[in-house]
Z-matrix of the N, CA and C atoms (Angstrom, degrees):
N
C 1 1.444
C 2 1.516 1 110.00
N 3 1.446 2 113.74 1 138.69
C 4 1.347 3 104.61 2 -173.37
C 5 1.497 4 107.58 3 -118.02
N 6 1.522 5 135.42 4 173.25
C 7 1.146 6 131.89 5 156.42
C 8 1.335 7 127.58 6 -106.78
N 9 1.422 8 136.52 7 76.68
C 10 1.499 9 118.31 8 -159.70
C 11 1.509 10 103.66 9 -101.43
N 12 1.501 11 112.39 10 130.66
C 13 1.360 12 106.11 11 174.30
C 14 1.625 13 103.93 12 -124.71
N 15 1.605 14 100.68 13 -179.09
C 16 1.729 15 108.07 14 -179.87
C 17 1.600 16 91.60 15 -135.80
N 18 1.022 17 85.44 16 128.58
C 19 2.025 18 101.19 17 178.28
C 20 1.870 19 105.16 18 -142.84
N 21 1.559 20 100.53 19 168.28
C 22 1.375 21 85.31 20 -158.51
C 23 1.911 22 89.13 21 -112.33
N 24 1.163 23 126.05 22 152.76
C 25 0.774 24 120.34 23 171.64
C 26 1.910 25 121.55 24 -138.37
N 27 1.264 26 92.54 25 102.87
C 28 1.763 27 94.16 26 -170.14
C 29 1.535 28 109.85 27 66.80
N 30 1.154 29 104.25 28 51.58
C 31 1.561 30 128.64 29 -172.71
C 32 1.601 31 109.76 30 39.08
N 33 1.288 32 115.90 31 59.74
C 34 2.118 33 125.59 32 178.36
C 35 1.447 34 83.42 33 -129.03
N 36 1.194 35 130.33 34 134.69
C 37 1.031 36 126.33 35 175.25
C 38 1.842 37 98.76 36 -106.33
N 39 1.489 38 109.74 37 106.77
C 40 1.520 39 119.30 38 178.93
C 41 1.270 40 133.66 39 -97.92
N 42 1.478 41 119.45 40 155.03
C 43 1.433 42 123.41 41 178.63
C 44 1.210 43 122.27 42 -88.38
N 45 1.519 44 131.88 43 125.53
C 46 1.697 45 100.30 44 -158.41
C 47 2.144 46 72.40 45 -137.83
N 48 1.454 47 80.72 46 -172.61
C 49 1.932 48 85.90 47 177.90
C 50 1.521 49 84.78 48 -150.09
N 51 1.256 50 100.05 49 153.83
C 52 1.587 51 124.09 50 173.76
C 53 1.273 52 123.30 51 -128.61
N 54 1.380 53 155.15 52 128.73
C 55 0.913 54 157.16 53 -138.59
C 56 1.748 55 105.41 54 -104.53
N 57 1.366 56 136.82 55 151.96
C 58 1.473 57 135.73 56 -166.31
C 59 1.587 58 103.03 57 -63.20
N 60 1.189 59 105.86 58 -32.41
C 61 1.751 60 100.00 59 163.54
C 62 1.544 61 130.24 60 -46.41
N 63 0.942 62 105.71 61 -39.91
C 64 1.652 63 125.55 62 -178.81
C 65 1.729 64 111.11 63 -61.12
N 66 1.859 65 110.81 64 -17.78
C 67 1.272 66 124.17 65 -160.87
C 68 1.910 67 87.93 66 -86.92
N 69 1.912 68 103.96 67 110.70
C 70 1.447 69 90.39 68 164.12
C 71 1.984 70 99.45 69 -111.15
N 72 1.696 71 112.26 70 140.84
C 73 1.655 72 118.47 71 -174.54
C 74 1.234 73 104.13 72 -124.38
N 75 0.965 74 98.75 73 -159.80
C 76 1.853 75 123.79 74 155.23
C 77 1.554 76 98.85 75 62.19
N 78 1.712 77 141.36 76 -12.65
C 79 1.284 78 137.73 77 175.50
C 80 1.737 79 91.73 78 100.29
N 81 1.448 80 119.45 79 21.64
C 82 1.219 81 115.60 80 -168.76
C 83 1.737 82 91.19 81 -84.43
N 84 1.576 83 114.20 82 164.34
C 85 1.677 84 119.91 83 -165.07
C 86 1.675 85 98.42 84 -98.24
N 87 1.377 86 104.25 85 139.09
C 88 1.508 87 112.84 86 -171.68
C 89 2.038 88 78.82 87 -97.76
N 90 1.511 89 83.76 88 134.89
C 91 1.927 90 117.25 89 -171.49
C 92 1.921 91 87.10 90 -84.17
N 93 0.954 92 120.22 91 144.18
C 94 1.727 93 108.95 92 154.26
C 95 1.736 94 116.09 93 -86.23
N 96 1.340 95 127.62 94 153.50
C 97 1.003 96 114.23 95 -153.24
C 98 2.140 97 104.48 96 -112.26
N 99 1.225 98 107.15 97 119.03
C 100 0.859 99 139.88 98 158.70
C 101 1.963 100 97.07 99 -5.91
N 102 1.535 101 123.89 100 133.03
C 103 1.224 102 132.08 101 -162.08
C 104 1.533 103 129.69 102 31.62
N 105 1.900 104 113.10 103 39.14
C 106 1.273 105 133.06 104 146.98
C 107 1.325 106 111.29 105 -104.04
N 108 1.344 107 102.66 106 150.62
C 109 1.428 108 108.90 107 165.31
C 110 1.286 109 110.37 108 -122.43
N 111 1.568 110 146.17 109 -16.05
C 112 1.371 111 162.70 110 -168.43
C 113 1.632 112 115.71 111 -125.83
N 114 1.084 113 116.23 112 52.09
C 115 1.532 114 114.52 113 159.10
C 116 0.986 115 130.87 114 -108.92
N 117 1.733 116 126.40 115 135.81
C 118 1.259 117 142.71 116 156.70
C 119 1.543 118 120.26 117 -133.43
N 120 1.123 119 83.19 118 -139.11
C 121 1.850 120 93.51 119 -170.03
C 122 1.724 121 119.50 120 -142.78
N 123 1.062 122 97.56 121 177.61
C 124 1.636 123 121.04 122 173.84
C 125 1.506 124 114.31 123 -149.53
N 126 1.347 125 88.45 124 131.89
C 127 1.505 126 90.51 125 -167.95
C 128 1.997 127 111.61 126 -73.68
N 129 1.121 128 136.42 127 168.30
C 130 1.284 129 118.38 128 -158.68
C 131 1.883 130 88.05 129 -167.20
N 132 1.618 131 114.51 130 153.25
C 133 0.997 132 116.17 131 165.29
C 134 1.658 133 119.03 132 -93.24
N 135 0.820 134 145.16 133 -167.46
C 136 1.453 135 138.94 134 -168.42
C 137 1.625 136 107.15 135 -167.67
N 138 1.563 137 111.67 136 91.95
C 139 1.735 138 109.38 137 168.64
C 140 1.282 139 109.67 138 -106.73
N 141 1.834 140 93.87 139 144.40
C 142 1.459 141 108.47 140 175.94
C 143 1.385 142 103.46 141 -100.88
N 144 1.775 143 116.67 142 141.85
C 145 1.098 144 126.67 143 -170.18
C 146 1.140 145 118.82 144 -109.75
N 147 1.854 146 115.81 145 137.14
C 148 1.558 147 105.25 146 -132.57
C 149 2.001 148 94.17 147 -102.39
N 150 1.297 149 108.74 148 -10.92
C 151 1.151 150 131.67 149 -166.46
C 152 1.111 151 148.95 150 -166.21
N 153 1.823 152 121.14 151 125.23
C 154 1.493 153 112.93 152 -176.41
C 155 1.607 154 132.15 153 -18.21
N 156 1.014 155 124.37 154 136.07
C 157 1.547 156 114.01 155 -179.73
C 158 1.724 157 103.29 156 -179.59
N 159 1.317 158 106.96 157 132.52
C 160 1.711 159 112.02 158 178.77
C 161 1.351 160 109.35 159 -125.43
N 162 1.165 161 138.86 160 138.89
C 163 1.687 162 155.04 161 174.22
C 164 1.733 163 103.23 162 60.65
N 165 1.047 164 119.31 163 55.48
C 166 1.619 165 115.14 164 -165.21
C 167 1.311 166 112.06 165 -89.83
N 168 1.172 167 102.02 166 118.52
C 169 1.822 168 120.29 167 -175.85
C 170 1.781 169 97.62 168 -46.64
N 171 1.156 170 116.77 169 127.72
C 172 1.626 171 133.58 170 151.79
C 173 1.536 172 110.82 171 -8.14
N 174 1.457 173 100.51 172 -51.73
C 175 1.888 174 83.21 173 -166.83
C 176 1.316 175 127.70 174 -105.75
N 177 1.719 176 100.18 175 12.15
C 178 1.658 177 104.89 176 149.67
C 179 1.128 178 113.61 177 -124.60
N 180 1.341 179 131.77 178 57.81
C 181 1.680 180 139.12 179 165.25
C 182 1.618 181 90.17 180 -73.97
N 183 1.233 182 132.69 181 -42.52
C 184 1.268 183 123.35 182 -160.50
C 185 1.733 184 114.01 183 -47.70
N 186 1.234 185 109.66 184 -48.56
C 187 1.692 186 136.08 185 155.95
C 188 1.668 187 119.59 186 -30.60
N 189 1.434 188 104.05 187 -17.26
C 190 1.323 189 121.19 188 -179.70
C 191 1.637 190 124.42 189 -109.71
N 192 0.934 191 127.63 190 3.68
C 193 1.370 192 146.57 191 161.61
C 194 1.412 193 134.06 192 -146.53
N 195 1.057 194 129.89 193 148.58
C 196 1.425 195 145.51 194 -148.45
C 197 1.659 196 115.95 195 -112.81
N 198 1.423 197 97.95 196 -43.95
C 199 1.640 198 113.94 197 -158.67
C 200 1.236 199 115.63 198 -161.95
N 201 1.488 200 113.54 199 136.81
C 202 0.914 201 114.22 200 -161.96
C 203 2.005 202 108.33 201 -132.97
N 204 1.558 203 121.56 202 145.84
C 205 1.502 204 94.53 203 160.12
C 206 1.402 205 107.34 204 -153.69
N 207 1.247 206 135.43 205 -139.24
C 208 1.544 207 124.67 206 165.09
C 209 1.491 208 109.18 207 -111.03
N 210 1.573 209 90.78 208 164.48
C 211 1.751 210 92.18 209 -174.58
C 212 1.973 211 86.04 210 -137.90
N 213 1.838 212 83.67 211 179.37
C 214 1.606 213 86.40 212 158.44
C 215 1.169 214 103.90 213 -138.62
N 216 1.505 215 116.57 214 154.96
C 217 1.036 216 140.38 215 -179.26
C 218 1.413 217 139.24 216 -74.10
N 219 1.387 218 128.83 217 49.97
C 220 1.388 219 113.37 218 -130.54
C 221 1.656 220 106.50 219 -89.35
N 222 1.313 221 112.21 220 162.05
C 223 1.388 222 113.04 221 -179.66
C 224 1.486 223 107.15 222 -152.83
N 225 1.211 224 105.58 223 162.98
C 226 2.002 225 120.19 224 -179.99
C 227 1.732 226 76.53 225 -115.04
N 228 1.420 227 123.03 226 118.19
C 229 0.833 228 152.78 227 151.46
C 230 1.527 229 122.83 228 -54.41
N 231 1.281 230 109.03 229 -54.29
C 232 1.509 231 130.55 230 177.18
C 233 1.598 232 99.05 231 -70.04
N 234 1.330 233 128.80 232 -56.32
C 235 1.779 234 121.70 233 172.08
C 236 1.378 235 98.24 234 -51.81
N 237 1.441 236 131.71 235 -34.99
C 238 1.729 237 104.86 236 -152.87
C 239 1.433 238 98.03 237 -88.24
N 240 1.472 239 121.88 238 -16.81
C 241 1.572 240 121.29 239 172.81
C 242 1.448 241 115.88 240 -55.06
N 243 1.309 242 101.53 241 -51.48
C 244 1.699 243 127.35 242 -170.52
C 245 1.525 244 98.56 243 -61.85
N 246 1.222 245 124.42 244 -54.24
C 247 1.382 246 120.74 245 -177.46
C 248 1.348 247 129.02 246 -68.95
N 249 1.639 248 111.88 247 -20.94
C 250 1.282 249 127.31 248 -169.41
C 251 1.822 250 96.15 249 -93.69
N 252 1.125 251 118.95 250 -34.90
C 253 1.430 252 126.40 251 177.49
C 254 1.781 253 102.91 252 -66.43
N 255 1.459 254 102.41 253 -37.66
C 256 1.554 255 101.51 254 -174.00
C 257 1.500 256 109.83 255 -72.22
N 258 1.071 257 108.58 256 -5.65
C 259 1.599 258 110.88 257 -139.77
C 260 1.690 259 146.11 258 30.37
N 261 1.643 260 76.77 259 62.19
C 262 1.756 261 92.51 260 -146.40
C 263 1.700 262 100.66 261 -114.69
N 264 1.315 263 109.34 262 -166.06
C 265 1.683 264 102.97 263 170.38
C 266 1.653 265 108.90 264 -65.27
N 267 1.240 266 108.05 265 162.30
C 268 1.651 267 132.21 266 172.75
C 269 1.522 268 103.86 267 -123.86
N 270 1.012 269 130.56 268 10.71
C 271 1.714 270 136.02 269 -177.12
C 272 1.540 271 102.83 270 -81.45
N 273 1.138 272 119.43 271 -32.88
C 274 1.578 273 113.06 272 169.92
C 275 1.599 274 106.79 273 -88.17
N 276 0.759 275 124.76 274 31.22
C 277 1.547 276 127.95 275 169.42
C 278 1.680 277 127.27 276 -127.31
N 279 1.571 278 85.43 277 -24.63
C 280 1.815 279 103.07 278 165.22
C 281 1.289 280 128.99 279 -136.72
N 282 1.315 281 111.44 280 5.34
C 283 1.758 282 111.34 281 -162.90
C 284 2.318 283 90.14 282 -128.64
N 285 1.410 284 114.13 283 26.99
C 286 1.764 285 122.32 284 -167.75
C 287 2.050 286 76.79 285 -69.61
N 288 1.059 287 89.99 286 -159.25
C 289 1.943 288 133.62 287 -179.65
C 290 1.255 289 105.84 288 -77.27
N 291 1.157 290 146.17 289 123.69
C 292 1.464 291 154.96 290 179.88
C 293 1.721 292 100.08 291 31.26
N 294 1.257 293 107.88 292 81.29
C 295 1.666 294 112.38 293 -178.54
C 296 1.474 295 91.63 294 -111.62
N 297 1.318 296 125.72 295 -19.23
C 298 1.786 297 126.12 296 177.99
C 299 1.545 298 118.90 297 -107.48
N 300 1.197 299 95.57 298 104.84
C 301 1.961 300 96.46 299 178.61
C 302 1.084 301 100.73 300 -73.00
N 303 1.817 302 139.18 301 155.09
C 304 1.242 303 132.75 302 -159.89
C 305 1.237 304 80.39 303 -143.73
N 306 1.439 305 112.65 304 114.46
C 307 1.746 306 88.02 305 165.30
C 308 1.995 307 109.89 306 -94.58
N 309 1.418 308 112.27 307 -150.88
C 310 1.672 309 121.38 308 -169.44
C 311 1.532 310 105.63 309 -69.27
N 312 1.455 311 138.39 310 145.96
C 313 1.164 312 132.19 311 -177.79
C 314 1.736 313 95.28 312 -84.25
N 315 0.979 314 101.45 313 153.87
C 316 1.567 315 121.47 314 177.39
C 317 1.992 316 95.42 315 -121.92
N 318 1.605 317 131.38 316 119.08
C 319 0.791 318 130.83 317 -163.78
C 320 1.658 319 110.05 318 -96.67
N 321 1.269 320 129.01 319 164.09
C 322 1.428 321 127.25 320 -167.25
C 323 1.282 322 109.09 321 -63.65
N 324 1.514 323 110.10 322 136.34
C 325 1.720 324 128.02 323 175.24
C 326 1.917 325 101.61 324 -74.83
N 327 1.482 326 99.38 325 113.41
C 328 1.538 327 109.16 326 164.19
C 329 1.958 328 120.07 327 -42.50
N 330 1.309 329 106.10 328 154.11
C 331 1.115 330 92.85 329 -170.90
C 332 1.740 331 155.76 330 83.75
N 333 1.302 332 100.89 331 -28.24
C 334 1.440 333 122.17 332 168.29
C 335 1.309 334 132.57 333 -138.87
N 336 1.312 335 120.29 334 167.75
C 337 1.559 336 106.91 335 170.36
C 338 1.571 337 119.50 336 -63.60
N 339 1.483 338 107.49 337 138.46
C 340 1.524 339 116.36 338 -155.16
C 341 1.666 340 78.30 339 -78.10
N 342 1.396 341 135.41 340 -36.33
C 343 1.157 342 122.78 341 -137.35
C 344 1.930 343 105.06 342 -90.24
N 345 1.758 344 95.09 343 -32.40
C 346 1.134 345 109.95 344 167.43
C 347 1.673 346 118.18 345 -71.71
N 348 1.532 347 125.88 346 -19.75
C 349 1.531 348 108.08 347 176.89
C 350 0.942 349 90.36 348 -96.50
N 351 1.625 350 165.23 349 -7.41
C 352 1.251 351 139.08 350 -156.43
C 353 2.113 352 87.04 351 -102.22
N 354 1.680 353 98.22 352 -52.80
C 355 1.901 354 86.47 353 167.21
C 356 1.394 355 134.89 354 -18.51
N 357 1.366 356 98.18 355 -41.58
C 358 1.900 357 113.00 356 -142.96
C 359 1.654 358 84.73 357 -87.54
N 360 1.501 359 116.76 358 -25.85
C 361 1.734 360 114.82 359 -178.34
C 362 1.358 361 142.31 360 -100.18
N 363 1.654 362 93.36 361 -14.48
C 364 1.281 363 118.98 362 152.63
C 365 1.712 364 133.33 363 -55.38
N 366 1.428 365 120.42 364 109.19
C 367 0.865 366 88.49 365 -171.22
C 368 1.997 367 98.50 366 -147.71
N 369 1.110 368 132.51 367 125.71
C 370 1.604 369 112.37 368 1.13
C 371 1.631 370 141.07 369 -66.06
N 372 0.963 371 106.76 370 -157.51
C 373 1.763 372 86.94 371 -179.85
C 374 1.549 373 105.23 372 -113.10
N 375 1.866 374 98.59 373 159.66
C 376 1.283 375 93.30 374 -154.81
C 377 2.242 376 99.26 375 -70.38
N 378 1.879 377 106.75 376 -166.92
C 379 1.128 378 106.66 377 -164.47
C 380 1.692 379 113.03 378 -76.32
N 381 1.626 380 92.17 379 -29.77
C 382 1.525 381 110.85 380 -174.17
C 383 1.444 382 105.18 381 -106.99
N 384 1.223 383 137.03 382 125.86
C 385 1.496 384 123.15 383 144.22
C 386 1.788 385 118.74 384 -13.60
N 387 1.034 386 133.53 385 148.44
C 388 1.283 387 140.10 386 -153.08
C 389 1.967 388 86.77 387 -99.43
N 390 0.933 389 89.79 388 -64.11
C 391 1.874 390 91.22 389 174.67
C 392 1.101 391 121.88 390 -56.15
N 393 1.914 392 128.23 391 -13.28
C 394 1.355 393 134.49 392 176.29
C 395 1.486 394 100.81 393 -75.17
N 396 1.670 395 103.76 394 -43.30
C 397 1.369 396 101.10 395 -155.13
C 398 1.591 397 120.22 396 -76.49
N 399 1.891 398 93.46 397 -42.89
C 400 1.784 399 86.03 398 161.71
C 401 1.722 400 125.64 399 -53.63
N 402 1.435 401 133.33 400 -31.10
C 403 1.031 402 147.12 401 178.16
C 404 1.508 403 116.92 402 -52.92
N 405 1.551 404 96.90 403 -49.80
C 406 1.401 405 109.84 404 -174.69
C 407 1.691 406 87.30 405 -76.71
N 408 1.310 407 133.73 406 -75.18
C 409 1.729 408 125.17 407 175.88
C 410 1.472 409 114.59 408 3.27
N 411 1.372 410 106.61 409 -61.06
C 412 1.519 411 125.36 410 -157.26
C 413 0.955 412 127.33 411 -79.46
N 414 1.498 413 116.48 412 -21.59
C 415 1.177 414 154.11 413 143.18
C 416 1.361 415 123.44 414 -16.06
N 417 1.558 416 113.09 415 -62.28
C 418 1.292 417 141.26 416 -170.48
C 419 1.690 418 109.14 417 -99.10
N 420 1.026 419 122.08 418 -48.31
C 421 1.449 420 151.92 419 -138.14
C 422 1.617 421 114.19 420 -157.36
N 423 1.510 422 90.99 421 130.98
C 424 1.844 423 102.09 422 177.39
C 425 1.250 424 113.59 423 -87.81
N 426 1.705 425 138.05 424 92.94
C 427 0.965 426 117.57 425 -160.91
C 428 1.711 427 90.70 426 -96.80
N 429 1.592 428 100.13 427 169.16
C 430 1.425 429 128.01 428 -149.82
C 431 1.600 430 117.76 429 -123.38
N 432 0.939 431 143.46 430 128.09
C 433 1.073 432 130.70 431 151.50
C 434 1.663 433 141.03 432 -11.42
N 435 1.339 434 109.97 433 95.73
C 436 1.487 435 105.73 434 -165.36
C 437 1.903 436 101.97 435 126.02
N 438 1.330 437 119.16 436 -33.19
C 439 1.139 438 124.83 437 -152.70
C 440 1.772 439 95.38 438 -85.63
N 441 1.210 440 114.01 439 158.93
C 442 1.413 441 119.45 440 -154.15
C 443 1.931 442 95.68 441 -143.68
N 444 1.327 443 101.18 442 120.24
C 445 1.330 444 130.89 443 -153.79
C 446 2.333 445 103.99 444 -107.96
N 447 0.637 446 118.66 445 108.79
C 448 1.798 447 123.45 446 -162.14
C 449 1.388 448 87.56 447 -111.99
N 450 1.416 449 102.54 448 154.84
C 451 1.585 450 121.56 449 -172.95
C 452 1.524 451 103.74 450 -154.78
N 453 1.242 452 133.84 451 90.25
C 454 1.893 453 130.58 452 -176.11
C 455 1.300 454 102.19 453 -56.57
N 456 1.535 455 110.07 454 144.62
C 457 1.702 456 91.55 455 168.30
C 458 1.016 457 112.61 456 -110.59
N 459 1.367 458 124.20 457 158.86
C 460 1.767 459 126.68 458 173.49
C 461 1.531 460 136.02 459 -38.35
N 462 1.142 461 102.73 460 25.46
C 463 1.709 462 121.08 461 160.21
C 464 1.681 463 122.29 462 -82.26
N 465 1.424 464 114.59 463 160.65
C 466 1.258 465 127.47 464 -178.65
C 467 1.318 466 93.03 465 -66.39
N 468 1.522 467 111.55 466 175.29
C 469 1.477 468 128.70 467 169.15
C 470 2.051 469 111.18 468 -77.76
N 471 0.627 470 125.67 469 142.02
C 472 1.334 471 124.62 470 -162.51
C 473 1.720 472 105.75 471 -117.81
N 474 1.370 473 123.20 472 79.88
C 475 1.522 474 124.85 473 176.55
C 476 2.006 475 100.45 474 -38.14
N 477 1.574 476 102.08 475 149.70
C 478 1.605 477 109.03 476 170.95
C 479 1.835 478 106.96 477 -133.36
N 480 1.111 479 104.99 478 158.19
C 481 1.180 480 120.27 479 -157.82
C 482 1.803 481 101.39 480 -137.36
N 483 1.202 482 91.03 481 139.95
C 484 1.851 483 102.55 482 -177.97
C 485 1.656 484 98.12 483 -48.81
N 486 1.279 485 103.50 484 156.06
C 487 1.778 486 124.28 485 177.98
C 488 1.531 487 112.09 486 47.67
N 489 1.717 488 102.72 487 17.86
C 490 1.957 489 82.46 488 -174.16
C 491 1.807 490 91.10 489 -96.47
N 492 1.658 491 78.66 490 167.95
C 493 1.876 492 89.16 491 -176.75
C 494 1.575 493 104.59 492 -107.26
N 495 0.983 494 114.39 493 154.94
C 496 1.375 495 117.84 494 166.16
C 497 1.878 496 119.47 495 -143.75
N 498 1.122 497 82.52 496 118.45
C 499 1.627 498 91.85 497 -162.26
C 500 2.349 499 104.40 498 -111.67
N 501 1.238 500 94.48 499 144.36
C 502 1.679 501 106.19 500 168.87
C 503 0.913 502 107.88 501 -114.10
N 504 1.547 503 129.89 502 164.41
C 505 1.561 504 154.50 503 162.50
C 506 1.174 505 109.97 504 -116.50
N 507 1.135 506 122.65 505 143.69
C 508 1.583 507 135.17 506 129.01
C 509 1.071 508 117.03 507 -101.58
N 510 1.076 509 143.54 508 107.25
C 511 1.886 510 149.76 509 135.35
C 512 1.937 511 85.48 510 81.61
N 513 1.137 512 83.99 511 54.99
C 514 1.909 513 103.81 512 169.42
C 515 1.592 514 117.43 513 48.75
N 516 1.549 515 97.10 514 45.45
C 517 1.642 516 108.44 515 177.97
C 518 1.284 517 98.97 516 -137.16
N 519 1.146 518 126.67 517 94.84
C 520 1.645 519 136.05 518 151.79
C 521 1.471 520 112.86 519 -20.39
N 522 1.427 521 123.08 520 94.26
C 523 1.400 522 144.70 521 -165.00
C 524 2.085 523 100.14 522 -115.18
N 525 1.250 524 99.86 523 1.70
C 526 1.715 525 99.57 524 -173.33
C 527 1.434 526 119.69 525 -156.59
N 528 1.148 527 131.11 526 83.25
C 529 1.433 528 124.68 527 157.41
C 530 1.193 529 147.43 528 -117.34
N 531 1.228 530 133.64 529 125.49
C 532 1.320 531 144.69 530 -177.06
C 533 1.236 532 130.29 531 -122.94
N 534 1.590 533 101.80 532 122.76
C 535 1.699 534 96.50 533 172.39
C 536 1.668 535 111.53 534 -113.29
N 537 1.375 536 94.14 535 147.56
C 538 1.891 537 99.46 536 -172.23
C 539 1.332 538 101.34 537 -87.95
N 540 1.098 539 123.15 538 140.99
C 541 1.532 540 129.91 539 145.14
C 542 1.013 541 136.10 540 -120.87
């Protein structure tokens, strides 16, 4: 199972991978991690991919995922400075131990493009087109069934603070929660 996400970094919008560790679920509490002082998040969409597929043309990515819900994005802010100044890796700054909140999958709406109703509700919208990003995935990498596809959305970075909660909706059903400690 892989994790491929797209996050933006100093306005490059990049491909990074995260390891199944990085996967935090279940409403379990994301810990802050020990020699940060600057972490938060970005909020991010999160598709699960319903099926094998390599270099897949744009206008059947839809064919390639199933479900979709929100995640967060977490980052040490203060490492990604340090690394970007070093000109060094940024993988310890976004790819640590439960750095992705996953919230509940919400499964594809009959009838339409999955890629177009999940767009129309997103809001803001994510960095990449949803069909760029599997494309660009596939590109590189055969993603697989099971494998879980991240998209940041065009929001600021969001500092977190001990005991706060952070909760998502879909269509007024709490699909995401997290508390920091």
């Amino acid at each position: 199972m892989k994790i491929i996400g797209f996050i933006d970094i100093d306005g490059r919008i990049e491909m990074v991978l995260k390891g199944d560790s990085a996967m935090l679920v279940n409403r379990k509490p994301f810990f802050i991690p020990d020699g940060t002082n600057n972490i938060g998040y970005t909020d991010c969409i999160v598709l699960r991919v319903s099926r094998l597929g390599k270099n897949i043309a744009p206008k059947f990515t839809d064919r390639y995922w199933d479900a979709w819900t929100y995640g967060l994005d977490f980052c040490a802010k203060d490492r990604l400075q340090d690394a970007i100044t070093r000109q060094g890796s940024w993988t310890e700054a976004i790819a640590f131990d439960n750095s992705l909140a996953i919230g509940q999958f919400i499964n594809s709406p009959l009838g339409t493009s999955f890629s177009e109703a999940v767009q129309s509700i997103i809001a803001p919208a994510p960095i990449l087109p949803i069909a760029e990003a599997i494309h660009r995935a596939s590109r590189v990498m055969t993603i697989r069934q099971g494998d879980y596809i991240y998209i940041q959305l065009k929001q600021p970075f969001v500092p977190i603070y001990k005991e706060q909660i952070i909760t998502r909706t879909i269509d007024n059903n709490e699909v995401l929660y997290c508390k920091i400690k």
